[in-house]
C-alpha positions in Angstrom: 61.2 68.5 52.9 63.4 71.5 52.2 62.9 73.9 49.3 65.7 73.2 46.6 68.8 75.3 47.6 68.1 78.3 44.0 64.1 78.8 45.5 66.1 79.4 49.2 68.6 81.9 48.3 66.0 83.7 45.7 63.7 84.0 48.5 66.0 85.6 50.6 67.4 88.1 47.7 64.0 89.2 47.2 63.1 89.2 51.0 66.1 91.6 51.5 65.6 93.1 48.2 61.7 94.0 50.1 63.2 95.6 52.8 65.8 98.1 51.2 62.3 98.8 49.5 60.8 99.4 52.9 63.8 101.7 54.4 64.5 103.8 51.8 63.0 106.7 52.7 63.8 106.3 56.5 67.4 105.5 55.0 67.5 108.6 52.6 67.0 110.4 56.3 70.0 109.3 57.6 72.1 110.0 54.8 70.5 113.5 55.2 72.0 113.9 58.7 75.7 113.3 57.1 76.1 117.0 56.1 75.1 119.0 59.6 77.3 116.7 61.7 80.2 116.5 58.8 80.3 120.2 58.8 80.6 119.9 63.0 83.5 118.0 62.8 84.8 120.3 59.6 84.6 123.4 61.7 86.0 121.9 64.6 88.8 120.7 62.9 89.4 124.3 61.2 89.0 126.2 64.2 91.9 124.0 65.4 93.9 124.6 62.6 94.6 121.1 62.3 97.6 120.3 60.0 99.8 117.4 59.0 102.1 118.2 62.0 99.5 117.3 64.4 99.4 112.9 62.8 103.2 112.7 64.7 103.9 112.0 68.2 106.2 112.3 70.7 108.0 109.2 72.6 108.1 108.3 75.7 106.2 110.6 78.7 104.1 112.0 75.7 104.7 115.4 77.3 103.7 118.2 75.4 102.3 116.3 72.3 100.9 119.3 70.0 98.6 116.5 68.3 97.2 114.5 71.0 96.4 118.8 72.3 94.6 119.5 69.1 92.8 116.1 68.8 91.5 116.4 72.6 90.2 120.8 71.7 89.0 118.8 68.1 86.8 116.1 70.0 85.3 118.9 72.6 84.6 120.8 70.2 82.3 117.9 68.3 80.7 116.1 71.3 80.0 119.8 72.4 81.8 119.8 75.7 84.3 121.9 77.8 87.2 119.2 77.3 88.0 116.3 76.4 90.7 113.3 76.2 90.8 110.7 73.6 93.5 108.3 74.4 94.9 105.3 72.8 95.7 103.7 76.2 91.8 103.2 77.3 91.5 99.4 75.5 87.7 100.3 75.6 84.6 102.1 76.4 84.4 100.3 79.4 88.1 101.2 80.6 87.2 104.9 79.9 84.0 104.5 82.2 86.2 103.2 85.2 88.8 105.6 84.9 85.9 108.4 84.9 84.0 106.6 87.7 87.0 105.9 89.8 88.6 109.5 88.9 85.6 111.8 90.4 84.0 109.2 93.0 85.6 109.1 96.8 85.2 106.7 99.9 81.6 107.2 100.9 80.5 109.4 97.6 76.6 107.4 96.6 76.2 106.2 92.5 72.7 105.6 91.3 72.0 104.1 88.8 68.5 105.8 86.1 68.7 103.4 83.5 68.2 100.0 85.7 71.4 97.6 85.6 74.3 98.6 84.1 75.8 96.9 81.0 77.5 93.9 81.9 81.1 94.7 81.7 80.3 97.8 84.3 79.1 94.8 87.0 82.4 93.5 88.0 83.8 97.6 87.9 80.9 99.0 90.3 81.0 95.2 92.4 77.5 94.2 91.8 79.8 90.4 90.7 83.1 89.7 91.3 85.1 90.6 94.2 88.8 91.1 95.2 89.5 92.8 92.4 89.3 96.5 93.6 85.4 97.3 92.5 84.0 100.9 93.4 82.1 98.6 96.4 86.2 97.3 97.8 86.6 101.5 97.7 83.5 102.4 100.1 81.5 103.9 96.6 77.8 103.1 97.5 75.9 101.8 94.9 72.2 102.2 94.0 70.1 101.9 90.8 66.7 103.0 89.8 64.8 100.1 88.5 63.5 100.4 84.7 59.4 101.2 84.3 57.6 97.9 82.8 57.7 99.6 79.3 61.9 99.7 79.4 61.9 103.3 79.9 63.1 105.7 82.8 61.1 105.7 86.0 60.7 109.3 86.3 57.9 109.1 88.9 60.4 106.8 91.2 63.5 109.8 90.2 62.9 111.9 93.5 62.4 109.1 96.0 65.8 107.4 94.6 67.3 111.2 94.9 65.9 111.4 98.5 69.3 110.4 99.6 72.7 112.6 99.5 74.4 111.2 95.8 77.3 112.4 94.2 76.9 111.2 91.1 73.6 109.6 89.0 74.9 106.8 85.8 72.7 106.8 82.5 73.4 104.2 80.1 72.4 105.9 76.8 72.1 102.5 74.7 70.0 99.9 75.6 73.3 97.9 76.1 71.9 93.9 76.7 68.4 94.7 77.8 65.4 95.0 75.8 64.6 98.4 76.4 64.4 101.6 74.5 67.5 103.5 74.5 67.5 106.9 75.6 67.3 110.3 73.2 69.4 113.1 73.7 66.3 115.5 74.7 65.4 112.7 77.5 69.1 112.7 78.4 68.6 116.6 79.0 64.9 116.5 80.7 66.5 113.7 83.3 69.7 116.3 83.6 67.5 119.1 84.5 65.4 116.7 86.9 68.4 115.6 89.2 69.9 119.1 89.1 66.4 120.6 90.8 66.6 117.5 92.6 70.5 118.0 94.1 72.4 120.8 92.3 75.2 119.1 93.0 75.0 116.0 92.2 76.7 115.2 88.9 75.4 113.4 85.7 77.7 110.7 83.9 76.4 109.5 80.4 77.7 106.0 78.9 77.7 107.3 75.6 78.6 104.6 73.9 77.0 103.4 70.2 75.2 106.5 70.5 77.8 109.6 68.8 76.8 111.8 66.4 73.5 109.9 66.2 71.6 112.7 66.9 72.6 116.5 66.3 73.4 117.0 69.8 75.5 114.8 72.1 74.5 114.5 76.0 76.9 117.5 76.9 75.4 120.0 75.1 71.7 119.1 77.6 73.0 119.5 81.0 75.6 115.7 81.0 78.9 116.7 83.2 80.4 113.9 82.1 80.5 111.3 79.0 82.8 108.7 78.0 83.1 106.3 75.0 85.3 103.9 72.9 86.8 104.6 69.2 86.0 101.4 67.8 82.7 102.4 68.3 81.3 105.7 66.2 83.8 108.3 66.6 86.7 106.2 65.4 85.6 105.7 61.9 86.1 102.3 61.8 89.8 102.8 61.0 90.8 103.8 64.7 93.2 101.5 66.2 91.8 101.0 69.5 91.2 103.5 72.5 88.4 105.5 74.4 87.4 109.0 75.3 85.9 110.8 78.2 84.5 114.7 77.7 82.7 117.4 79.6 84.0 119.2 82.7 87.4 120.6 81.9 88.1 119.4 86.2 85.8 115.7 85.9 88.0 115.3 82.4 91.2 115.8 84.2 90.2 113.9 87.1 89.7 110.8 85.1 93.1 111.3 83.1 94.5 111.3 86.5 93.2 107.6 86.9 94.5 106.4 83.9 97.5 107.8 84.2 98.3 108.7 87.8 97.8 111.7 89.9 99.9 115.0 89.0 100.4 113.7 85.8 96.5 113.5 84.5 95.9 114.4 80.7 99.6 115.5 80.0 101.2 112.1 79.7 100.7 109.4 77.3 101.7 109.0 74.0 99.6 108.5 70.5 102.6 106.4 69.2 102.5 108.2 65.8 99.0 107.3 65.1 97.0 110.5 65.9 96.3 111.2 61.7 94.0 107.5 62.4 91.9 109.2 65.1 91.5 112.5 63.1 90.8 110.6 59.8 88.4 108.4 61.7 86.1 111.4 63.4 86.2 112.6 59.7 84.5 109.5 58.4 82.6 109.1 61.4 79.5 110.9 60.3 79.3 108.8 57.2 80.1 105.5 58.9 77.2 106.3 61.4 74.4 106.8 58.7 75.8 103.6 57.1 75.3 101.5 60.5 72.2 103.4 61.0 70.9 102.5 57.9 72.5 98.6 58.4 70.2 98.3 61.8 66.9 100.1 60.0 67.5 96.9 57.1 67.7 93.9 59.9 64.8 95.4 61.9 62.8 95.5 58.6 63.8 91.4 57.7 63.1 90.6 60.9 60.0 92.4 61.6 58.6 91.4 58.2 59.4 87.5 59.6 57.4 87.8 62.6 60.3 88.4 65.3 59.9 91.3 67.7 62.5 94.1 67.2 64.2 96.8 69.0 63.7 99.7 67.8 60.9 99.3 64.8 61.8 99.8 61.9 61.5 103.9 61.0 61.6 104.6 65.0 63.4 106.4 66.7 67.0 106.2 66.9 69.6 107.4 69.6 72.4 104.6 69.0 73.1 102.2 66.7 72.4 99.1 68.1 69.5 96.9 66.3 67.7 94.1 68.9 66.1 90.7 67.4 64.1 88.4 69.8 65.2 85.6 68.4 63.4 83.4 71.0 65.7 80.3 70.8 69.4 79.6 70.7 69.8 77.6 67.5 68.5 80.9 65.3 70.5 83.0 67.1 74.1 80.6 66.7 72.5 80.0 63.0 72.1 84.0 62.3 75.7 84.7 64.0 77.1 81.8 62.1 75.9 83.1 59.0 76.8 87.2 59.4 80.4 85.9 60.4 80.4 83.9 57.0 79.8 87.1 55.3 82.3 88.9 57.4 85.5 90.0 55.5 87.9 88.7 58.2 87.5 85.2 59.4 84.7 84.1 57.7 85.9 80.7 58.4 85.5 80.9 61.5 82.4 79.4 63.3 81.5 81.5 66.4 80.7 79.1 69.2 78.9 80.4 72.7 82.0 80.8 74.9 83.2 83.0 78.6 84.5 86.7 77.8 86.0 88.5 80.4 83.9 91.1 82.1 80.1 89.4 80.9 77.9 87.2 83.1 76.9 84.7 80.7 78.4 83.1 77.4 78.5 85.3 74.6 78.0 84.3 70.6 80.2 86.8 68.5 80.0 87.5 65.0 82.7 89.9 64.5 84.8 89.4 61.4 86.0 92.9 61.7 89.6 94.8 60.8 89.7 95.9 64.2 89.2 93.5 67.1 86.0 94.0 68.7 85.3 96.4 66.3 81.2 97.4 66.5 81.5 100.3 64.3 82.0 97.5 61.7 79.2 95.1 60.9 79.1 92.7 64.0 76.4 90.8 66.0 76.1 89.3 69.1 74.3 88.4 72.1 74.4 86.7 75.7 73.3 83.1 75.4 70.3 83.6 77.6 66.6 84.0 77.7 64.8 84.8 75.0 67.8 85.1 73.4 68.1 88.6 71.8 70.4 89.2 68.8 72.3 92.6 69.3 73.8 94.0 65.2 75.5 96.4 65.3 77.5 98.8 62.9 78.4 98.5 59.3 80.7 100.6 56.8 77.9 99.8 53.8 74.8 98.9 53.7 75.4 96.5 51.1 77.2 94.8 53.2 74.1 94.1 55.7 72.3 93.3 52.9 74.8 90.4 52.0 74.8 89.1 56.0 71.3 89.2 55.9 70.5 86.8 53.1 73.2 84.1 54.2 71.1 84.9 57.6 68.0 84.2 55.8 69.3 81.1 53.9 70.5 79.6 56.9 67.5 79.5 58.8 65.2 78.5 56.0 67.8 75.2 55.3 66.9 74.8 59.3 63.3 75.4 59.1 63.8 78.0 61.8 62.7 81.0 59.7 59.5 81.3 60.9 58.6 82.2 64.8 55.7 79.6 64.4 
């Protein structure tokens, strides 16, 4: 028989309640880490002398748009790079890895693959699945990856034997993405960097550097990364960014990808912000905030979980190089039940009931809680997951963490109703 609906619900306050208790001091630590990357993006912007004139646009060709110019010196400056282009018209952080994968790589050049299979969406680009579609395999790019160790992390004793061969360019996935592995730091970003350039000097280092901005006080481009890309509904936008992507590093790798998504000759001159640049520089200035917020968000479900028995990704106090929180859930009726119940607390559509259904570019059906402003939107609070085995919850995000701490006890309500609160 289930426990009257009041015991439910003041279980779960004081179960939450428990946990804020728990992170607090992990969580004062992240708010910490607001100031030194605030005054980053503070300098950068002064150093750019970044004024009202730079929110407008021009129409059109975009040519010679003084704030799309600024915003791209602004962005190098903060993910510590040589360049950089942040561009409305990459729809996501996957479209901004293609156009940097098909910009540098040629007919014949070798990709491998350090951090074991890429993240789902990157399967059908590279041609691992899918076909006819114009994959880096239909182009003659030769794919390879370097199997993860049994632990999750980097095979650094198998590194030279996959370098034995002539490779153009080597792919880490910073976040753990869909797999239950650790995701990388920025000093093993840099140690792996240094590896492959004593291995080949010229081969060249792209990091998917997604969820995992202004995490840490240094981004993979200030350790040895050539390249990086990301989207802006992710960290850097703020949560108030539109949509759109970025790619830094290399002034030349920079422009090559520009040259993809735009064409050839034309590169990073073209393409207008359609007036809404003042978003993107508004959104890098909460950024810093936002990403303590969703840091501390993730450090609050890994604590409920944990203290419930369910294996989590990182622990909670690890560790962190992104801001992706993992829950083996273990069965596909907690994870609909805890999806169900974040999307209830979401503040757009929390009507809706998120069903296991096909999205373009994934393998398997995903479950999405994602009641966000912005479609897609995982700088907001969002969940979701791959309905497979052993069905692992992936949260993500969050502008508050008061608002995790709501999610979490309709999450904790729901499963006790069901009697699938406990992993007994």
């Amino acid at each position: 028989m289930s426990e009257p609906a009041g015991v439910v619900q003041r279980d779960a306050a004081a179960r939450v309640a428990a946990a804020v208790a728990a992170t607090a001091a992990t969580a004062a630590q992240h708010t910490s880490a607001v100031q030194p990357r605030l005054r980053r993006v503070l300098e950068a912007m002064a150093a750019e002398h970044v004024g009202v004139q730079h929110f407008a646009s021009v129409s059109g060709y975009g040519h010679g748009d003084q704030g799309r110019e600024v915003l791209d010196r602004v962005f190098a400056r903060v993910l510590q790079a040589e360049a950089a282009a942040v561009r409305l018209q990459f729809v996501s952080g996957t479209h901004a890895i293609a156009a940097a994968l098909f910009g540098v790589l040629r007919p014949g050049d070798r990709l491998l693959a350090l951090t074991g299979r890429p993240y789902d969406t990157l399967e059908e680009v590279i041609g691992i699945r899918g076909s006819g579609q114009g994959s880096l395999a239909e182009f003659g790019i030769v794919y390879d990856e370097l199997p993860l160790a049994p632990d999750g992390a980097v095979d650094h004793e198998g590194l030279a034997a996959a370098l034995s061969l002539p490779t153009r360019m080597v792919l880490i996935q910073r976040s753990c993405g869909y797999s239950w592995r650790p995701s990388l730091s920025v000093e093993e970003i840099g140690l792996l960097c240094a590896r492959v350039k004593a291995l080949q000097p010229e081969c060249l280092v792209f990091v998917d550097n997604c969820y995992g901005e202004l995490v840490e006080e240094r981004e993979p481009t200030a350790v040895g990364a050539d390249l990086i890309a990301g989207s802006l509904i992710k960290n850097l936008g703020g949560t108030i960014a539109p949509t759109g992507g970025y790619v830094a590093g290399r002034s030349e790798l920079v422009e090559q990808a520009c040259c993809r998504l735009t064409a050839p000759g034309i590169g990073a001159e073209g393409g207008t912000s359609f007036d809404l640049n003042r978003l993107l520089f508004q959104g890098l200035f909460l950024a810093p905030q936002m990403v303590a917020e969703a840091l501390i968000c993730s450090e609050l479900v890994a604590q409920v979980f944990s203290d419930l028995g369910y294996a989590v990704h990182p622990r909670p106090g690890a560790a962190r190089s992104d801001v992706i929180q993992a829950v083996r859930l273990g069965d596909p009726e907690r994870l609909k039940l805890v999806c169900r119940a974040f999307q209830a607390a979401s503040p757009v559509g929390s009507y809706l009931d998120p069903v296991p259904a096909p999205m373009p570019g994934y393998a398997s059906d995903l479950v999405m809680a994602g009641g966000t402003f912005i479609d897609g939107s995982t700088s907001e609070f969002s969940a979701d997951a791959p309905l497979r085995e052993p069905y692992v919850l992936f949260a993500q995000g969050g502008t508050h963490r008061a608002h995790a701490q709501i999610a979490l006890e309709r999450a904790l309500v729901a499963l006790a109703t069901a009697g699938l609160d406990r992993t007994d």
